[in-house]
Every structure is written in structure tokens, then in C-alpha cells.
C-alpha positions in Angstrom: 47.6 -116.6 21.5 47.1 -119.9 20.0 45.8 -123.1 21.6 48.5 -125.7 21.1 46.5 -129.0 22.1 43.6 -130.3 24.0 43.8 -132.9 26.9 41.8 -133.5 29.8 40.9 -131.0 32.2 43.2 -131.5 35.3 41.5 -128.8 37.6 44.3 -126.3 36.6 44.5 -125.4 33.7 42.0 -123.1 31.5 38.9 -125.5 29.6 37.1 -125.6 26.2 34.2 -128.0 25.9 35.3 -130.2 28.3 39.1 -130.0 27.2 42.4 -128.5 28.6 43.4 -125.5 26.3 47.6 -125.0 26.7 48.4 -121.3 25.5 52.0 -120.0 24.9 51.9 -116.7 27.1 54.8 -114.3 27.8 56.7 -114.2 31.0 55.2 -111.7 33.5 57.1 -109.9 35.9 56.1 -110.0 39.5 57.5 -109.2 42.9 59.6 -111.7 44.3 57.4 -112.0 47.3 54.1 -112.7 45.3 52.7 -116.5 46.1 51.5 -117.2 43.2 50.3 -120.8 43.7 49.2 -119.9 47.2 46.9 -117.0 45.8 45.6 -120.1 43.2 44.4 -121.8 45.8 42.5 -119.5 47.6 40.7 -118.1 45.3 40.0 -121.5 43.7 38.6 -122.3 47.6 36.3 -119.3 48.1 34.9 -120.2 44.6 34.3 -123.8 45.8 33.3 -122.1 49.0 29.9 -120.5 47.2 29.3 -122.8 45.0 29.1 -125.7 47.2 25.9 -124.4 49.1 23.3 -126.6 49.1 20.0 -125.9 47.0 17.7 -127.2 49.7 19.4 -124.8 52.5 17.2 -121.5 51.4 14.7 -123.0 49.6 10.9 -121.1 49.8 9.4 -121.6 52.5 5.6 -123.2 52.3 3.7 -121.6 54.9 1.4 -124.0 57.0 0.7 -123.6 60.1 1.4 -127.3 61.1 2.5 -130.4 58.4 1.9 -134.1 58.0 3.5 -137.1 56.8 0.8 -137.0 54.1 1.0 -133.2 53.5 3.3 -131.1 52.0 5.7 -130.1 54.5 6.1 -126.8 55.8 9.8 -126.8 56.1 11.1 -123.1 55.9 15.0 -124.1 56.0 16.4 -127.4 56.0 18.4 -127.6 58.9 22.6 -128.2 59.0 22.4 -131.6 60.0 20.1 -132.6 57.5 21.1 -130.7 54.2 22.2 -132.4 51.7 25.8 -133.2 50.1 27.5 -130.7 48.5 27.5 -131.0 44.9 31.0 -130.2 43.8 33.5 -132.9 43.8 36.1 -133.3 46.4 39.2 -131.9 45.5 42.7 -133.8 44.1 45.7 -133.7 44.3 47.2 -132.7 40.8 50.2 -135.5 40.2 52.5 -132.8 38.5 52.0 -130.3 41.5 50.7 -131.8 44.7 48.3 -129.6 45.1 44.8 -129.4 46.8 43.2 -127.6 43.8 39.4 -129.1 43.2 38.8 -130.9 39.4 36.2 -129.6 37.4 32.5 -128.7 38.8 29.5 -130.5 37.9 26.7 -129.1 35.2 24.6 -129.7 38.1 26.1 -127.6 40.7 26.0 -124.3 38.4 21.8 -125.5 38.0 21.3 -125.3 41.5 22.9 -122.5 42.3 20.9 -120.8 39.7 17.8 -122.2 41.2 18.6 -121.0 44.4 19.4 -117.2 43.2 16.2 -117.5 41.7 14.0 -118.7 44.5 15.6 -116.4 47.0 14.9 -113.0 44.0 11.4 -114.5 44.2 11.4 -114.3 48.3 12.4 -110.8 48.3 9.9 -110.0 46.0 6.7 -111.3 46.9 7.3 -112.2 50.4 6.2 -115.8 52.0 3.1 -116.5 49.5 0.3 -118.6 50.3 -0.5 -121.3 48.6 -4.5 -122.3 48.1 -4.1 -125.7 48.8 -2.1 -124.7 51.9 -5.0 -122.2 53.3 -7.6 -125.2 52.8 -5.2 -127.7 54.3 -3.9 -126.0 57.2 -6.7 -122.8 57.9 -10.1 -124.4 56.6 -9.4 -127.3 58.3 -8.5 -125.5 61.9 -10.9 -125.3 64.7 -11.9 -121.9 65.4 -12.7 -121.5 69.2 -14.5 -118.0 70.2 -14.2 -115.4 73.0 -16.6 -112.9 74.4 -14.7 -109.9 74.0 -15.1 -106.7 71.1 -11.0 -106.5 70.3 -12.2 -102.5 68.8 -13.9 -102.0 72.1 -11.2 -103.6 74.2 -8.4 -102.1 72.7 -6.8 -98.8 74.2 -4.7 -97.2 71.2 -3.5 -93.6 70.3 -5.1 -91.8 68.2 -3.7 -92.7 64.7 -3.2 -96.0 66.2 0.6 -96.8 65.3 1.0 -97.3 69.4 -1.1 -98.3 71.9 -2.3 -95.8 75.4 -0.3 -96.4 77.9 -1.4 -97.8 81.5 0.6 -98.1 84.9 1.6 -101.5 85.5 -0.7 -103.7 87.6 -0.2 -104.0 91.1 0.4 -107.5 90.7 2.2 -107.2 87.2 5.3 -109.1 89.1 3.5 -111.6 90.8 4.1 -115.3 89.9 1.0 -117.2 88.8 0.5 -121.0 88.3 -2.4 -122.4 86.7 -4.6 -123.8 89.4 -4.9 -120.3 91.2 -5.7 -119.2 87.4 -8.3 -121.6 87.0 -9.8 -121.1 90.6 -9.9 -117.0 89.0 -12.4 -118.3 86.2 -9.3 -118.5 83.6 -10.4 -120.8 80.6 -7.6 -123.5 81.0 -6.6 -124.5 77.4 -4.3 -127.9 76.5 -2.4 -127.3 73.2 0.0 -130.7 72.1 1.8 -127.7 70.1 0.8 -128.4 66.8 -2.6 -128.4 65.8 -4.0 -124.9 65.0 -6.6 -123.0 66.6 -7.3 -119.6 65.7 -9.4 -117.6 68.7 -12.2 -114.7 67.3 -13.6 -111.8 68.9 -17.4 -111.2 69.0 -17.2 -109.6 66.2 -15.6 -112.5 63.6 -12.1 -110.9 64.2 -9.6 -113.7 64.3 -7.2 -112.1 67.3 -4.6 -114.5 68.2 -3.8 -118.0 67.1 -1.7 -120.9 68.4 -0.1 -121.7 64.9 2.2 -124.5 65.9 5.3 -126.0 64.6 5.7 -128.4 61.6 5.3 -131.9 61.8 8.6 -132.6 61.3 11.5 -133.9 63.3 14.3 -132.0 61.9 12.1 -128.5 63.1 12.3 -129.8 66.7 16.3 -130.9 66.0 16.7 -126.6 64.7 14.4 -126.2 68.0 17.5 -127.8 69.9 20.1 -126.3 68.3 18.6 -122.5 68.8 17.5 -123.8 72.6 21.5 -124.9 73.2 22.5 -122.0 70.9 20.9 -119.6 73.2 22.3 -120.9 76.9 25.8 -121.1 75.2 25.3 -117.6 74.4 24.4 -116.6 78.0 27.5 -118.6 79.2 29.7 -116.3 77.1 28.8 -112.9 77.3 28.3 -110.4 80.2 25.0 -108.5 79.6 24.4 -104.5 79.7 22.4 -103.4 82.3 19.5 -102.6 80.3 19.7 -106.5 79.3 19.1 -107.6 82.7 16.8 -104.8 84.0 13.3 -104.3 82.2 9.9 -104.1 82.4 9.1 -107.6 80.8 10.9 -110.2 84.1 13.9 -111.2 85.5 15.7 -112.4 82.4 18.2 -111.4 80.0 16.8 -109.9 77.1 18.2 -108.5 74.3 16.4 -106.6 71.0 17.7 -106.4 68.0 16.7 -105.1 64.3 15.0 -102.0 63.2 13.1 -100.0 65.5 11.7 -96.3 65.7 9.9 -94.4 68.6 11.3 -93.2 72.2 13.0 -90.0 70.9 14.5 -91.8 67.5 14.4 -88.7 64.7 14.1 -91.7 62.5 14.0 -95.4 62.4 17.4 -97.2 63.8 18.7 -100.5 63.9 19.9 -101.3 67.6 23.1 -101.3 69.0 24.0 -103.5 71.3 27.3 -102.8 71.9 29.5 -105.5 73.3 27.1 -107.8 72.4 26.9 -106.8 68.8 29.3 -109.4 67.5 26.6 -112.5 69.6 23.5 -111.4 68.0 24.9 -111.2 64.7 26.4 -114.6 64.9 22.2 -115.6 66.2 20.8 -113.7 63.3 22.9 -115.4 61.2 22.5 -119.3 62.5 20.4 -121.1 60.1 18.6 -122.8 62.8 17.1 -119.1 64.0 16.5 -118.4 60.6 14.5 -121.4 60.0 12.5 -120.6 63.2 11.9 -117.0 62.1 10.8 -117.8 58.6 8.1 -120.1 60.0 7.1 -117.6 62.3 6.9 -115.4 59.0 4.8 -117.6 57.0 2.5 -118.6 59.6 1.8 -114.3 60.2 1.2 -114.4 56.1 -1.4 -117.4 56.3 -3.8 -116.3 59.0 -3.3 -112.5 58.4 -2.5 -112.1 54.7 -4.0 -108.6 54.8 -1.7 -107.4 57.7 0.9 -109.0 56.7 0.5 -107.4 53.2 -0.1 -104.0 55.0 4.0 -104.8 57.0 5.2 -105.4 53.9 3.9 -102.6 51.2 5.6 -100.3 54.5 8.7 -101.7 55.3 9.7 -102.6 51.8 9.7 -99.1 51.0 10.9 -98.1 54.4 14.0 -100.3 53.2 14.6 -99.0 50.0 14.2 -95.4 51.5 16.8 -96.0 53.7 19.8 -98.6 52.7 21.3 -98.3 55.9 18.8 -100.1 57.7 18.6 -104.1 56.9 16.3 -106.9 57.2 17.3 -109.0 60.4 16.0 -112.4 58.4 16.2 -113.3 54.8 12.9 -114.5 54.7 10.8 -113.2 57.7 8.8 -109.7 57.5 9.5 -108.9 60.7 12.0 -106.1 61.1 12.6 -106.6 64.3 13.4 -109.4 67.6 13.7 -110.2 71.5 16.1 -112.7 72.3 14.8 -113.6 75.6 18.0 -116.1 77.3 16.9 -119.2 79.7 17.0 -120.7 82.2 13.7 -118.9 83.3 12.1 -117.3 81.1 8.7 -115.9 82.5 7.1 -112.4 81.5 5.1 -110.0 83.9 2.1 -109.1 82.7 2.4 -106.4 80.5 1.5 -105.0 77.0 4.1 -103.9 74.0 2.3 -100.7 73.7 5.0 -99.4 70.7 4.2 -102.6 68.6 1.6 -102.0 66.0 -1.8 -102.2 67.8 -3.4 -104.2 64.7 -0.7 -106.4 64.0 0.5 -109.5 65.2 4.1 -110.3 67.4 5.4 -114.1 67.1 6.5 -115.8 70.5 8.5 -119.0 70.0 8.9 -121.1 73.0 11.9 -122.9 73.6 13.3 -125.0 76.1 13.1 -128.3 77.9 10.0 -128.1 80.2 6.3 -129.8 81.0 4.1 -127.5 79.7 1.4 -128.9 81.4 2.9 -127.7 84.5 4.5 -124.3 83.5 5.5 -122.1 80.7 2.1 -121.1 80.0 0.9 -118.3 78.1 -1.8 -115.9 79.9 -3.9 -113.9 77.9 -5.6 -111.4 80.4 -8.5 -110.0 78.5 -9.2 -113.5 76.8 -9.1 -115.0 80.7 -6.7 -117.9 78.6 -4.3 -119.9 80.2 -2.7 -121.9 77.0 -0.7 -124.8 77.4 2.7 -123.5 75.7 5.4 -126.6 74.4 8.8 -125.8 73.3 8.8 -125.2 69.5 5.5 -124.0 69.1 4.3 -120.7 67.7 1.4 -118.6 69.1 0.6 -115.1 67.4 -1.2 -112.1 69.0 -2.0 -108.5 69.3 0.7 -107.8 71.9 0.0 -103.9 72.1 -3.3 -104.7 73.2 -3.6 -107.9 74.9 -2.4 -108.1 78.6 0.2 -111.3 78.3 2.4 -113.1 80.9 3.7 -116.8 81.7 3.9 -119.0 84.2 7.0 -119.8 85.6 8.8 -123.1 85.0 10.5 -125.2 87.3 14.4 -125.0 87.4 14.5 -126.4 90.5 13.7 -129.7 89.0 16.1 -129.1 85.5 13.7 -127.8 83.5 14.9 -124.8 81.2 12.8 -122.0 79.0 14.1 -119.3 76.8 12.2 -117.6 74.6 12.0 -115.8 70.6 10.2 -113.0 69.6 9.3 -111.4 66.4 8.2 -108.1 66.5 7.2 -104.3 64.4 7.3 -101.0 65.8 4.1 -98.8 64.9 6.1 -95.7 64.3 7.4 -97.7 61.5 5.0 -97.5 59.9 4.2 -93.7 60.8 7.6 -92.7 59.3 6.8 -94.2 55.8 3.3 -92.7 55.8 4.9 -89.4 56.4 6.6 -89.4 53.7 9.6 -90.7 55.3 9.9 -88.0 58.2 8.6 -86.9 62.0 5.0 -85.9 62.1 6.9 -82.5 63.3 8.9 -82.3 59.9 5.9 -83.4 58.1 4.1 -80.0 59.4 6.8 -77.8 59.2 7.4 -78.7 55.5 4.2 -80.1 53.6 1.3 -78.6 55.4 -1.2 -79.5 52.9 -0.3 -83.2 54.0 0.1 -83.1 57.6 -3.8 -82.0 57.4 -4.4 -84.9 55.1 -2.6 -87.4 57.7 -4.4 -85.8 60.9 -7.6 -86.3 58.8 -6.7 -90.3 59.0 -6.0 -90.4 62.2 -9.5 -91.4 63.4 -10.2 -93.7 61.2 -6.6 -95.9 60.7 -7.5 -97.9 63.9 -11.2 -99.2 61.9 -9.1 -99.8 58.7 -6.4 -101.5 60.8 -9.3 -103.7 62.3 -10.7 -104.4 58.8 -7.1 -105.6 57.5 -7.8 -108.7 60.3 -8.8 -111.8 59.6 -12.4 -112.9 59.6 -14.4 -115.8 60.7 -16.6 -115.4 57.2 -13.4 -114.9 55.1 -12.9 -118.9 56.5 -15.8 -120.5 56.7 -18.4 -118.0 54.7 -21.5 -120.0 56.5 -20.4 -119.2 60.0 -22.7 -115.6 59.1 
């Protein structure tokens, strides 16, 4: 075949350099039925389709625990409302055919796109990175407020410590709490505006929990929204399993979903939830709970780079071990989350005894509440009550810290749901196994069954050295 001339590209035809290449080809035959234009067009549309993504939409995340107007940002995802215009052209209508085909891209588009593959490969790879100017910014510049308890000596966890020791429930584990009775118990009553970090230490330097925040910046609180409405729509449209309505952790809906292990699993699963299966995929896949998870996921990275290190080394090869399992999140490293549906969302007191003991779970608040008056956190053996606003992030130990809320007021219109982010411990068992059961490990490599029974008393100390301490901060607080 032989190019015959060269005109302008009309959005149709094949290209060269910027020019229209005409060929003389040789009649095909095809079924009569065959819609040839038709099939054109869609095609041409699913191409237009991917390569109209926006660049800013998964762009890295910086992870800081709160932004300013005069700092960088911490902006994880940008939001739908506020990305920005597509960068391929709007399509034409070719004058010879009528058609909707689009004209030719722009250089740019193909850039961007690149950029994007690029940033995302980088994601994957190294996980949400901290940035030095960010740690000096955000974590140096926190105020870090002590306890009086020894986390190692407060802590019940198995031996091995991939699960905490489990407890019968409180008599009053049900019982409804408001912060003036709490206060009146000696509770330490703690007003948080929901932004400004402060990280809270044992007695021994261990940074334990921190109320990380949410980014100074509108558009978070707009993805806030959208999740918050998200979420009751959801609740509006679906009829809940039994075991969604009925648990441990209050008088909510509540559903899990993402990778899990323990209970009876032979090995690690990701959740069905039957009926509901087709609603939590379309939540996993909102960009709005993305954005909120990938915060959630930075924030874990910047005041516990060594755990977070220690989730990922695991669960990176848990995930390449097994390619049936998936990540819930592009860009979170947790492999697992609690969708906890309004209008009243308020926790018993309880523990997550399966989570790891030494890692951290990530409670989002959401909702539209006074969090002066409810929606508090309670952190039992910290005696903390902690003002809790919608948006804002607070990480802790939840297999070993005794947590709950205080109710909010839906008499009076108020509304809170919750978001959780979350890792098993057996998790994290399965992959030091070698990928197996601590039963199939003995019955089929005995020489390292001994070696992993010889850990077991002292992974708990290691797990505690892997925390966050005061001196890795501020080196003069000796």
C-alpha cells in the first residue's frame, strides 16, 4: 500500500506527522450484520474514555498530618468536583459523515497520562513516602502530650503477639456515657478543633495514639461530605445481613470488608458480603473514600514509619503470594475496612483483639454533629475523653486500648457514621509461616516451626521497638 496524499487530520482517518495518510486497500468481506461505523465509535470512545483522566486525580499523596495555606498541601486525591478539565478535545462532527468521532488528541494528554502511570508504579512500589520537610513541618512541630501508663505493661497480648488476650466484656460495655459523668470519673477531658496534631506517649517515650487531623483544605471537608451523604444513601438502599446489624461493637450497621485471616480461616480471605457485595465495591471504588483512606494511610506512615514499614514488607508479599486476594485502596496499606453507617454511630467499649497488637487502626469520623457535645472518642486506659469532629483522623492501638464514643444527638438532627482502617495480626502470622497455618508449618518444616516458637517471646518487645519514640522526635526530651 501506497500513501496517495496528505491533508489534514479529520479525526478519522489514519495520521503521519500531523497529516491524513489515504491508502488504497482491498474490499473486505464482512457479515452483513457487522456495524462497522457503530463499532468506530466505540472503540474511538473507550479510548477517549482513558485517556481523558485527569493527571491531578491519583496524584502521590504528601503525607502530613494537617496542611496550611502556606504549606504544602497534604491533598491525597483531588476530589470530583474540583479536578481539573479533561485534556482531550471535545469531539466533532465530521462534515462528510455526521459523526461524533473526537479530532486528534493533544501532545499533552499522552504526557500526563504517562506521568500518571508513572506516579501510581512509584505508589505501588515504595508505599506513601515521607518527605523530610514534611516530618519537620507537620511531626516536629506537634505538641506531644504524655500519659502515665507502660503500653508493654498495660497491654494483654498472646504469646507471639499477632492477637491480643481476650477479656469478657465489661459489665457496663453497653452503657451510654456523656462527658460530664466522664469528667466527674477523673477522665482527662481533651478539646481537639480536628486539625492540629498531637501525638500522646507512654511512660516509656512510646508514641501510642495520635489525633492526626485532616488537611487544611476545603475540598477534604467537600470529599468529607460526599463520603458522609455517600454512606446514608447507601443505608437507604440496601437491606443489611444479620450479622451487619448484630455485633459486638453497638447498635449500628456495620459492614467489613477486605482481606482478613483468623476465626477458623485455613488462610487469609477477602470478605464476602453477599448481597451487599455489589454496595461496597461501588464505596471502595468512590474517589471520595479513596481520598479519605489514602490520608489515613500517609498519616499511619508519618508517625509510625517503622510499623508501617513492618505492614508493608508483610502484606506486599502476602499479595504477591496469593493474586487472588487484592488491595481494597490504591494507595492505602491497610488491607482491610469497617464501614460503620449513620445516623448513630456510637461504639461499646471494647478492644479489636485480632488487630495487630503493635499496630495502629485509623477511625475517620464523619457526620454532621457538635463534637463538643458528643461523638467523642474514650480511651479507657488513657482515662481520655477527645473531642472527635467530622473529618478528622485519630490513630491507635485498638487491640489493646479499651475504646468507645459518646453518643450523639439525633433527636436534635445531628448524624455520625464512621470509617475504619484496619489489619488482622494473623496476617501477618501467615506470611511469617512461610505462607501456611502454624499447624502446617509443624507438620511440614519442623526445623522452622522451632525457630518460629523460639520468636514467640520476644515479637511483642520487637513489635514495641518498631513504635515511635519521643527521642526519635525531639532527641533532647532524654
Amino acid at each position: 500500500m501506497a500513501p496517495s496524499q496528505a491533508c489534514e487530520d479529520d479525526g478519522i482517518h489514519p495520521t503521519w506527522l500531523g497529516k491524513r495518510v489515504l491508502f488504497d486497500v482491498e474490499a473486505l468481506q464482512a457479515p452483513e450484520s457487522l456495524d462497522f461505523e457503530n463499532l468506530v465509535q466505540i472503540s474511538i470512545q473507550t479510548e477517549d474514555d482513558i485517556w481523558s483522566a485527569s493527571p491531578e486525580t491519583d496524584s502521590p499523596s504528601e503525607p502530613a498530618a494537617l496542611a496550611s495555606d502556606s504549606a504544602a498541601k497534604f491533598v491525597p486525591a483531588a476530589s470530583t468536583s474540583s479536578s481539573s478539565a479533561s485534556a482531550v478535545e471535545p469531539a466533532s462532527a465530521s462534515p462528510s459523515t455526521g459523526s461524533t468521532i473526537p479530532q486528534k488528541r493533544q501532545r499533552q494528554s499522552s504526557k500526563n497520562f504517562s506521568r500518571k502511570m508513572r506516579r501510581r508504579s512509584i505508589a505501588k512500589r515504595e508505599g506513601n513516602v515521607v518527605r523530610p520537610e514534611v516530618f519537620q513541618q507537620f511531626v516536629v512541630s506537634s505538641l506531644p502530650m504524655p500519659t502515665n501508663i507502660d503500653f508493654s505493661a498495660t497491654a494483654s497480648v498472646n504469646k507471639g503477639a499477632y492477637s491480643a488476650q481476650k477479656t469478657k466484656p465489661a459489665i457496663d460495655a453497653t452503657r451510654k456515657y456523656n462527658k460530664e459523668e466522664l469528667i466527674e470519673m477523673g477522665f482527662t477531658y481533651i478539646p481537639w478543633n480536628g486539625q492540629t496534631a498531637k501525638p500522646y506517649f507512654d511512660a516509656k517515650g512510646r508514641i501510642l495514639t495520635v489525633l492526626a487531623g485532616r488537611p487544611n483544605d476545603p475540598s477534604f471537608m467537600e470529599a468529607v461530605n460526599a463520603v458522609c451523604a455517600r454512606f446514608s444513601g447507601a443505608k437507604d438502599s440496601v437491606v443489611f445481613n444479620n450479622s451487619h446489624l448484630h455485633h459486638r461493637r453497638g447498635k449500628f450497621p456495620a459492614v467489613n470488608v477486605g482481606v482478613t485471616h483468623g476465626q477458623g480461616t485455613k488462610k487469609p480471605v477477602f470478605l464476602d458480603n453477599g448481597r451487599l457485595n455489589d454496595t461496597m465495591e461501588g464505596l471502595l471504588a468512590d474517589e471520595n473514600v479513596q481520598r479519605l483512606a489514602t490520608f489515613a494511610s500517609a498519616s499511619f506512615a508519618l508517625w509510625a514509619p517503622n510499623v508501617y514499614q513492618y505492614y508493608k514488607d508483610h502484606l506486599d508479599r502476602l499479595f504477591e503470594a496469593m493474586p487472588n486476594l487484592r488491595r481494597i485502596f490504591p494507595k492505602s496499606i491497610f488491607p482491610a475496612a469497617a464501614f460503620n453507617f449513620g445516623p448513630e454511630v456510637w461504639t461499646y467499649k471494647h478492644k479489636d483483639i485480632m488487630n495487630c497488637p503493635f499496630g495502629w487502626c485509623a477511625i475517620q469520623a464523619l457526620g454532621k454533629y457538635d463534637p463538643a457535645k458528643g461523638g467523642h472518642i474514650i480511651l479507657w486506659e488513657l482515662g481520655l475523653i477527645i473531642e472527635f469532629p467530622p473529618g478528622s483522623l485519630i490513630l491507635i492501638p485498638s487491640a489493646c486500648i479499651t475504646h468507645s464514643n459518646t453518643p450523639v444527638h439525633v433527636d436534635e438532627g445531628e448524624y455520625r457514621a464512621s470509617f475504619t482502617q484496619y489489619a488482622a495480626g494473623a496476617l501477618f502470622r501467615f506470611v511469617d509461616y512461610g505462607f501456611r497455618t502454624e499447624a502446617d508449618l509443624k507438620s511440614k518444616d519442623k526445623a522452622m516451626y522451632e525457630e518460629m516458637r523460639r520468636l514467640k517471646s520476644s515479637r511483642w518487645e520487637r513489635g514495641l521497638e518498631l513504635l515511635t519514640k519521643i527521642t526519635d522526635i525531639w532527641p533532647s526530651k532524654q
